[in-house]
C-alpha positions as a Markdown table, in Angstrom:
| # | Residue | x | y | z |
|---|---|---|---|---|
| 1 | Unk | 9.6 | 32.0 | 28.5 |
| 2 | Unk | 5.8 | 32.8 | 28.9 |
| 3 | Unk | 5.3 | 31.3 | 25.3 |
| 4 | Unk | 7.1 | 28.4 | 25.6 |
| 5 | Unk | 5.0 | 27.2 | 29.0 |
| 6 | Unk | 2.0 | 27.8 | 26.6 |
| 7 | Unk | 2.6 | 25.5 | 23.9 |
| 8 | Unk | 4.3 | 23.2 | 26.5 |
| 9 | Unk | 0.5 | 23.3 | 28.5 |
| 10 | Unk | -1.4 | 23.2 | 25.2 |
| 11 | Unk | -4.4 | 21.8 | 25.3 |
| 12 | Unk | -4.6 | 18.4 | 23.5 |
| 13 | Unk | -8.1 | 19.2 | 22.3 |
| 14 | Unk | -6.8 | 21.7 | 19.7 |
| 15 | Unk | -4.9 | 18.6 | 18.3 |
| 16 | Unk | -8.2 | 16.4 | 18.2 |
| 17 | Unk | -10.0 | 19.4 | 16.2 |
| 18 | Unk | -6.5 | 19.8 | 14.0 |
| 19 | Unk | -6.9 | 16.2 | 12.9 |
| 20 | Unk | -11.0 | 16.0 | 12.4 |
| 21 | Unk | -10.6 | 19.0 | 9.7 |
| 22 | Unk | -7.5 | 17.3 | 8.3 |
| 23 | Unk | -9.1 | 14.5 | 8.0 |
| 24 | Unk | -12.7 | 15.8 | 6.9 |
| 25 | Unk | -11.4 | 18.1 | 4.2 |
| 26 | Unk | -9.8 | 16.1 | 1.8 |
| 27 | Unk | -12.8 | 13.8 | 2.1 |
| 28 | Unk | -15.3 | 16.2 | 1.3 |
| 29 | Unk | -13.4 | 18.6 | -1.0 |
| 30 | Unk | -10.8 | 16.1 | -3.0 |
| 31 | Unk | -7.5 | 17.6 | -3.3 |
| 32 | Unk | -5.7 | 14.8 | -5.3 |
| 33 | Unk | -1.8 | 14.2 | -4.3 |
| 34 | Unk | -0.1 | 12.4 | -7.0 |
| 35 | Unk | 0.1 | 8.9 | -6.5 |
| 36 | Unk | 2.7 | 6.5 | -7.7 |
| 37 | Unk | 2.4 | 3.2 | -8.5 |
| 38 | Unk | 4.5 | 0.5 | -7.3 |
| 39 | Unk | 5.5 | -2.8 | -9.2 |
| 40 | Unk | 3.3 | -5.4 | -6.7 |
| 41 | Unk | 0.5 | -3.1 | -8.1 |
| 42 | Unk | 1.0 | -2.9 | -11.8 |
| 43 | Unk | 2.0 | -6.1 | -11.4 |
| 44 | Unk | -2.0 | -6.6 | -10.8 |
| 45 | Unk | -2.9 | -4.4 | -13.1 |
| 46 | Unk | -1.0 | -5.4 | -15.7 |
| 47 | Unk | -2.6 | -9.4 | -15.4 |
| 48 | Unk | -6.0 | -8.2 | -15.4 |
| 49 | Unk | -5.5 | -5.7 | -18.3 |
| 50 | Unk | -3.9 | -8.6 | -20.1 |
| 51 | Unk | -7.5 | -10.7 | -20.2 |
| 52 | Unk | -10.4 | -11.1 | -22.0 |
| 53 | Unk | -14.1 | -12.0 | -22.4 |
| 54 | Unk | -13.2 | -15.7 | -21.7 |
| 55 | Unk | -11.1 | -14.8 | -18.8 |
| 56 | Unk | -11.9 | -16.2 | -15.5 |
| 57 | Unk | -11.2 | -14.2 | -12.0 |
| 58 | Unk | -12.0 | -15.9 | -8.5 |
| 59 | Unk | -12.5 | -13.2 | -6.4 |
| 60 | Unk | -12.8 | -13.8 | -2.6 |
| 61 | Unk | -13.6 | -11.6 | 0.2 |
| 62 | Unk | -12.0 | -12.6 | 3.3 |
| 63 | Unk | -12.6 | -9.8 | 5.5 |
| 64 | Unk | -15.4 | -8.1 | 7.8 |
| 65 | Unk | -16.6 | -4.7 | 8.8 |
| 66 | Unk | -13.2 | -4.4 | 11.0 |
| 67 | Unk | -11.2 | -3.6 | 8.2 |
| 68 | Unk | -13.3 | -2.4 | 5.7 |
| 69 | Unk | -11.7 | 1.1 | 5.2 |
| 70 | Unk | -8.8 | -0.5 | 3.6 |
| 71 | Unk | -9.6 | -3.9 | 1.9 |
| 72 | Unk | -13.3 | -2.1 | 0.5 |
| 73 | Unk | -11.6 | 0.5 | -1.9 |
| 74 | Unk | -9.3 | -2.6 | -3.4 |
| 75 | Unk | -11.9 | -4.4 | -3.9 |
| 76 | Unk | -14.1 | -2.4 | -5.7 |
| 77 | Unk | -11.3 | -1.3 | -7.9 |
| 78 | Unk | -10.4 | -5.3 | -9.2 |
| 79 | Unk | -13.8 | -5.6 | -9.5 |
| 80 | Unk | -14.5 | -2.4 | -11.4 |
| 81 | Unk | -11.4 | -3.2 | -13.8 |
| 82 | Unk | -12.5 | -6.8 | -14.3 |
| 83 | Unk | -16.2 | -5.8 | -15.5 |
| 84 | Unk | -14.1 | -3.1 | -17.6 |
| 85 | Unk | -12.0 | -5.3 | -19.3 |
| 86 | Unk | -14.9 | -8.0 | -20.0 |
| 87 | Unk | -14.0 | -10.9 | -17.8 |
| 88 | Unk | -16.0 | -13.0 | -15.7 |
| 89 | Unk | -15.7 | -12.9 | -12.1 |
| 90 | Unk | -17.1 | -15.3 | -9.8 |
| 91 | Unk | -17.5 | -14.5 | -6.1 |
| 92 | Unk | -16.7 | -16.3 | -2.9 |
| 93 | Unk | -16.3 | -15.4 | 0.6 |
| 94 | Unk | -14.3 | -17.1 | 2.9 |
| 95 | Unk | -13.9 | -14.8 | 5.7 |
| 96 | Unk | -17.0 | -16.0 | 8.8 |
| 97 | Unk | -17.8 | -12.3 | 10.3 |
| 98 | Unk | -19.2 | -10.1 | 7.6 |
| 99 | Unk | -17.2 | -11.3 | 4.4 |
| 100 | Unk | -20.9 | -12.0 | 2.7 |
| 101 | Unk | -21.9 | -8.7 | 3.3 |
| 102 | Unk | -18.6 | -7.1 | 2.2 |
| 103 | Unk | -19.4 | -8.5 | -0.8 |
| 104 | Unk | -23.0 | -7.7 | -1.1 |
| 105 | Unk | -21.8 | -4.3 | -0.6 |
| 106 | Unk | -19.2 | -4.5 | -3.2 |
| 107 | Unk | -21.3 | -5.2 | -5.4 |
| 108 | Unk | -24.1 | -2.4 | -4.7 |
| 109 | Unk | -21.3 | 0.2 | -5.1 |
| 110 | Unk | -19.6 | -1.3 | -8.5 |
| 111 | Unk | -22.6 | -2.4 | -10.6 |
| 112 | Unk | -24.1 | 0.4 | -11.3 |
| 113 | Unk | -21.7 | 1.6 | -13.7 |
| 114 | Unk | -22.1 | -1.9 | -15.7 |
| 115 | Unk | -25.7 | -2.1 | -16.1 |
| 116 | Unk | -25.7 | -4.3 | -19.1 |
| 117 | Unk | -23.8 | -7.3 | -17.2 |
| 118 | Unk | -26.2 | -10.4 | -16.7 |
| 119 | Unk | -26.1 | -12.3 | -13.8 |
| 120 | Unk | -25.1 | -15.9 | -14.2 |
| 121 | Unk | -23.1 | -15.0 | -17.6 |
| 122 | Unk | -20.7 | -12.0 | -16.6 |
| 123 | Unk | -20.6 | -12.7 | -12.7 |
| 124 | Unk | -22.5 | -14.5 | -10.0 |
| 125 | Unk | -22.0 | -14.7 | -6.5 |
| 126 | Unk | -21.6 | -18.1 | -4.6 |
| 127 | Unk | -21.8 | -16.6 | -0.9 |
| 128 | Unk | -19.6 | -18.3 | 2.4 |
| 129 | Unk | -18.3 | -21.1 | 2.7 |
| 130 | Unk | -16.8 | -22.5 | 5.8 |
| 131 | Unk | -13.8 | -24.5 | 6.3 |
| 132 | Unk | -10.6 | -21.9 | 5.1 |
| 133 | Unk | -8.0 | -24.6 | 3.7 |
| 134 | Unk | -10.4 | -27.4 | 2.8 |
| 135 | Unk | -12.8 | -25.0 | 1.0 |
| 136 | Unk | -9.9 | -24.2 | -1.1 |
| 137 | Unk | -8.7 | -27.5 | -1.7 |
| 138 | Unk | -12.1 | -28.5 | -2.6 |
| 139 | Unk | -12.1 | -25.8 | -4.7 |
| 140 | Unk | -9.2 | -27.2 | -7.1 |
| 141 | Unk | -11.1 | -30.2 | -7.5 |
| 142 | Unk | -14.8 | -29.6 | -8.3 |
| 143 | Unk | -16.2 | -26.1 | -7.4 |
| 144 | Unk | -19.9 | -27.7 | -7.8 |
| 145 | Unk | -19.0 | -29.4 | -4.5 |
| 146 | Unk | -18.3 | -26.8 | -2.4 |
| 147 | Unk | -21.1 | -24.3 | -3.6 |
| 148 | Unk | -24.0 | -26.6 | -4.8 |
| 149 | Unk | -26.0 | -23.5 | -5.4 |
| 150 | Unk | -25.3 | -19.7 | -5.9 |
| 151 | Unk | -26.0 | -16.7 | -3.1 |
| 152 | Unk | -28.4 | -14.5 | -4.8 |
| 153 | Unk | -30.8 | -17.0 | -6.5 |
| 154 | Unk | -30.3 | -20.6 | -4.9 |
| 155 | Unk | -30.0 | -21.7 | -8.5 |
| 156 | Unk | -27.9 | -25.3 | -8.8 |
| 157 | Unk | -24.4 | -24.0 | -10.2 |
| 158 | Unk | -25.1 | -26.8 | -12.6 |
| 159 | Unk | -27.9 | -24.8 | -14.4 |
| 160 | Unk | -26.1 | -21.1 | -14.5 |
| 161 | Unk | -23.9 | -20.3 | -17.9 |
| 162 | Unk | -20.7 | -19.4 | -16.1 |
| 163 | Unk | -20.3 | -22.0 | -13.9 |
| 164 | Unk | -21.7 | -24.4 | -16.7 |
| 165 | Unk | -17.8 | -23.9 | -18.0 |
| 166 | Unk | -16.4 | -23.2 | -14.9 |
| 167 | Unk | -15.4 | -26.2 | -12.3 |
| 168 | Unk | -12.4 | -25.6 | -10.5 |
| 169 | Unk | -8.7 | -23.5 | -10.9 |
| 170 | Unk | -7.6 | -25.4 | -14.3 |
| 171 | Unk | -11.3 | -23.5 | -15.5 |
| 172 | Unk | -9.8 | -19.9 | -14.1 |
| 173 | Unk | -6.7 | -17.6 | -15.1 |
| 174 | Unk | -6.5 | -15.8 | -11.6 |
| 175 | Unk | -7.5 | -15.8 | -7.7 |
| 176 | Unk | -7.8 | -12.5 | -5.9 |
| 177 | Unk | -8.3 | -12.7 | -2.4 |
| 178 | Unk | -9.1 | -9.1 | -0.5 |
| 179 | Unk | -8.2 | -10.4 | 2.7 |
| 180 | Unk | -7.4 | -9.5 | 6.8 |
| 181 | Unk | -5.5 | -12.4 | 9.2 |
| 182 | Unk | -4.5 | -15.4 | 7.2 |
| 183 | Unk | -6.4 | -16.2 | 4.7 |
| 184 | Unk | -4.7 | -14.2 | 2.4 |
| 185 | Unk | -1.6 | -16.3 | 3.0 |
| 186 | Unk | -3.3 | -20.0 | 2.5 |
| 187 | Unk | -4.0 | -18.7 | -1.5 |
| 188 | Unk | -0.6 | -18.2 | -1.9 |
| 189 | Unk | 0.8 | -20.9 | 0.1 |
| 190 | Unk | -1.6 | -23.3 | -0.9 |
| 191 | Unk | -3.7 | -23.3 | -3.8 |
| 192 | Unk | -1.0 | -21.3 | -5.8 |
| 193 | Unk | 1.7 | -24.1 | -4.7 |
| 194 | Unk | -1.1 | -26.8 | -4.9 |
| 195 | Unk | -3.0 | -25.9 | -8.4 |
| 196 | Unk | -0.6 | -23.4 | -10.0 |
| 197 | Unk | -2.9 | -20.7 | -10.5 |
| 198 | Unk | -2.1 | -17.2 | -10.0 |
| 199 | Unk | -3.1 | -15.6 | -7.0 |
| 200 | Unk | -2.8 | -11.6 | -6.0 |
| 201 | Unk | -3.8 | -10.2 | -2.8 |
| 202 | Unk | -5.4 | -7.3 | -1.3 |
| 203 | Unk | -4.8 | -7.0 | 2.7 |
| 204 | Unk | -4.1 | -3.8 | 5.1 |
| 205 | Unk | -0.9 | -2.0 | 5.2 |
| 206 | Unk | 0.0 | -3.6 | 8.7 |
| 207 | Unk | 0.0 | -7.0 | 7.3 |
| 208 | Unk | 1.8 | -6.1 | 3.7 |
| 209 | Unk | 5.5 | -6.5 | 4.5 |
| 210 | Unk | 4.5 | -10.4 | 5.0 |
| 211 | Unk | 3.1 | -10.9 | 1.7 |
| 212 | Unk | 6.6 | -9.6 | -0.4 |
| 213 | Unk | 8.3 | -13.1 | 0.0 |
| 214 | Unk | 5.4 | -14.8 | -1.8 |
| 215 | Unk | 5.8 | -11.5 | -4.2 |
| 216 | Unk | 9.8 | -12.6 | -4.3 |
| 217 | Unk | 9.0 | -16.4 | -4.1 |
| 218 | Unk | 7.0 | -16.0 | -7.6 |
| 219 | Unk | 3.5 | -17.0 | -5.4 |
| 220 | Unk | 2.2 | -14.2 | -5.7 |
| 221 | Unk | 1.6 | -12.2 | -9.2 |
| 222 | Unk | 0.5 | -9.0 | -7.4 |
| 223 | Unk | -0.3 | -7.1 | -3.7 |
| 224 | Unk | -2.1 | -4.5 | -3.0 |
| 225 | Unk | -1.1 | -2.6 | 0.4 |
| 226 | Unk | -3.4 | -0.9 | 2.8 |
| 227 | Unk | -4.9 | 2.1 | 1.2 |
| 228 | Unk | -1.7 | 3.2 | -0.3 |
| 229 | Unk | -1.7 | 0.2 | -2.7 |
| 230 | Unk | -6.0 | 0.8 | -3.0 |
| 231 | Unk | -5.6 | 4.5 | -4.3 |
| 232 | Unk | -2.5 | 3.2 | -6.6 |
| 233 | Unk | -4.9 | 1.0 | -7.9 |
| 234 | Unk | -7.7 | 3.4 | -8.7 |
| 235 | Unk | -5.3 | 5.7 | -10.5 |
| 236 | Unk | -4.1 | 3.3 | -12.8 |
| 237 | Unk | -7.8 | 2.8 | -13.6 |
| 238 | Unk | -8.5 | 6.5 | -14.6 |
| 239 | Unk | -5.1 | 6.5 | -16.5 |
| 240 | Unk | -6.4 | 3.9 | -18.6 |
| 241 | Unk | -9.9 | 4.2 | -18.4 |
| 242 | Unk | -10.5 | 7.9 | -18.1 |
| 243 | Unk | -14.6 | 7.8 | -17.9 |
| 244 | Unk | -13.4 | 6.1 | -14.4 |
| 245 | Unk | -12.2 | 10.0 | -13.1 |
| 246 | Unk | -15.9 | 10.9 | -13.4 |
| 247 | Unk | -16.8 | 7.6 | -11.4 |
| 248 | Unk | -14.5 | 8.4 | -8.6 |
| 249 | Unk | -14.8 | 11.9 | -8.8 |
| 250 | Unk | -18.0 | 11.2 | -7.5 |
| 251 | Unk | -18.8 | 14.1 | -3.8 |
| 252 | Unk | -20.0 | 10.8 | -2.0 |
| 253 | Unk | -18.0 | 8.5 | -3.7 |
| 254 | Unk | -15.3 | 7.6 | -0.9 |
| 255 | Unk | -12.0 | 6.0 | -2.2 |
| 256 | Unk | -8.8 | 5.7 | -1.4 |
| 257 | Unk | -7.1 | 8.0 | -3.0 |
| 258 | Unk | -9.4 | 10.7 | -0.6 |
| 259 | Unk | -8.2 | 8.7 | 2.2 |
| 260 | Unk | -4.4 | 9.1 | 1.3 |
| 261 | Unk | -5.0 | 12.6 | 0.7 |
| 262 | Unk | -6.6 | 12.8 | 4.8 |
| 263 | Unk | -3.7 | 10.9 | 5.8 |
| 264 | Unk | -0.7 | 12.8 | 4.2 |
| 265 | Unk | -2.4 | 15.7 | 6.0 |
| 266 | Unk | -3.2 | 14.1 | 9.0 |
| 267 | Unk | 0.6 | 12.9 | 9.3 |
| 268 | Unk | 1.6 | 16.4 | 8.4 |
| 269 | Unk | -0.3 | 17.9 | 11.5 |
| 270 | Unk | 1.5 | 15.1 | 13.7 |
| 271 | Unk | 4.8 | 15.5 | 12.5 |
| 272 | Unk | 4.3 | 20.0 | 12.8 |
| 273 | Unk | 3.0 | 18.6 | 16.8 |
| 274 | Unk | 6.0 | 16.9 | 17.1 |
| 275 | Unk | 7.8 | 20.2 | 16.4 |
| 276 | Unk | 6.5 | 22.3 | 18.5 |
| 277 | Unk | 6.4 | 19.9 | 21.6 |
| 278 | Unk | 10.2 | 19.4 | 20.5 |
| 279 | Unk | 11.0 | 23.2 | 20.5 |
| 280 | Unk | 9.3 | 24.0 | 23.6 |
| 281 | Unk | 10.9 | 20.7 | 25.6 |
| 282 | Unk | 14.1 | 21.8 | 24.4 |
| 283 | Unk | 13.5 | 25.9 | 24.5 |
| 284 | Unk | 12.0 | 26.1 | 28.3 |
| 285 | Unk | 15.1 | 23.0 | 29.6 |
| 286 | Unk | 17.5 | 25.7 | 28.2 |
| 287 | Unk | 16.0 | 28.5 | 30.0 |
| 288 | Unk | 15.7 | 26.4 | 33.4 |
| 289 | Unk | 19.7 | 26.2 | 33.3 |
| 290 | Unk | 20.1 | 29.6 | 32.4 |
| 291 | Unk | 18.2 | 30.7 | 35.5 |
């Protein structure tokens, strides 16, 4: 009886430490649970793989600081496999608290493994652009409208090489928004209906299960889910780019497969809680009717 009023009066800090190793470990020494891709992934994957040096991606980055521990690894990982593969990306942000910087800081982590990309040919960066729906609409009909100039040199689009070609959807072969909230949903539900180009979409794993009827709807060509979908994502990467394992087997590299490993553990120490609380709720009840 003694033991069972100990775990039963257990204090809750010893959980709080449980979880800060759980979740520290994994981070700084990777342990690498398999991961296994799902089809709203590959789907992805298997578009972008499917380009070339003349390909066009819009990427957008719709989201801020808020939810950055999920939609950052996704992003970096289309982005690394699109400067991979060749293709052009150009780079919006839609998104009004932080999506600028998110991108910014996309781009600091990504480009240094692609030093001999040029700015203006193999990506450029357009910066925020206000107005959600209409800024996408817009977007279908002259680009050059909506961004007069680019975000990193206030250059006229007019006078860079890429957007010299490039002037609205017809001009690209895929949208990928990494989004929170809505946004994500007006790609699909507008400028995929609207213009007919392909659009995928990166968002956390609480708003996922709304995105599978535009998966099942055929508006959607791809999804990636929370971090679950993120670290799916990078493994497909070092499967077929294998120089990638040294990039994200980087110490102070975090990605999302380290983050899956902290949460299988994490959810591992909640669930041996659970348990215990279960046994000892159940174990000193017994002994109060036996006495």
């Amino acid at each position: 009886m003694e033991w069972l009023n100990r775990l039963m009066s257990l204090d809750r800090r010893w959980i709080f430490l449980f979880i800060a190793i759980g979740t520290a470990l994994p981070i700084i020494f990777p342990i690498g649970f398999g991961v296994t891709t799902t089809p709203p992934v590959q789907s992805l994957y298997d578009r972008i793989e499917a380009m070339d040096s003349t390909s066009v991606v819009l990427m957008s980055y719709d989201f801020g600081p808020s939810t950055s521990p999920e939609n950052n690894p996704m992003a970096d990982a289309v982005l690394r496999h699109c400067f991979a593969k060749g293709v052009r990306v150009i780079i919006v942000a839609l998104f009004p608290i932080g999506g600028v910087i998110m991108a910014d800081q996309s781009l600091d982590r990504v480009l240094p493994d692609f030093p001999d990309l040029e700015y203006g040919v193999d990506w450029i960066h357009l910066g925020y652009k206000s107005g959600g729906q209409a800024s996408m609409k817009q977007i279908g009909e002259d680009l050059h409208n909506v961004f007069p100039v680019d975000h990193r040199t206030n250059t006229p689009l007019s006078e860079i090489p890429l957007t010299q070609e490039v002037h609205a959807y017809r001009d690209m072969e895929l949208v990928v928004s990494v989004a929170t909230g809505i946004i994500g949903e007006w790609w699909a539900n507008l400028v995929n209906a609207q213009f007919g180009i392909p659009v995928a979409v990166g968002c956390t794993a609480v708003s996922a299960p709304k995105y599978y009827a535009y998966l099942l709807s055929g508006q959607m060509v791809g999804l990636l889910g929370g971090l679950k979908g993120a670290s799916e994502y990078e493994q497909l990467l070092m499967d077929g780019y294998p120089w990638m394992a040294e990039v994200y087997g980087r110490t102070g590299l975090y990605t999302a497969i380290k983050g899956m490993d902290a949460q299988t553990i994490d959810h591992s120490i909640i669930l041996v809680f659970i348990l215990i609380g279960n046994i000892a709720f159940f174990g000193t009840r017994s002994r109060r009717k036996q006495g």
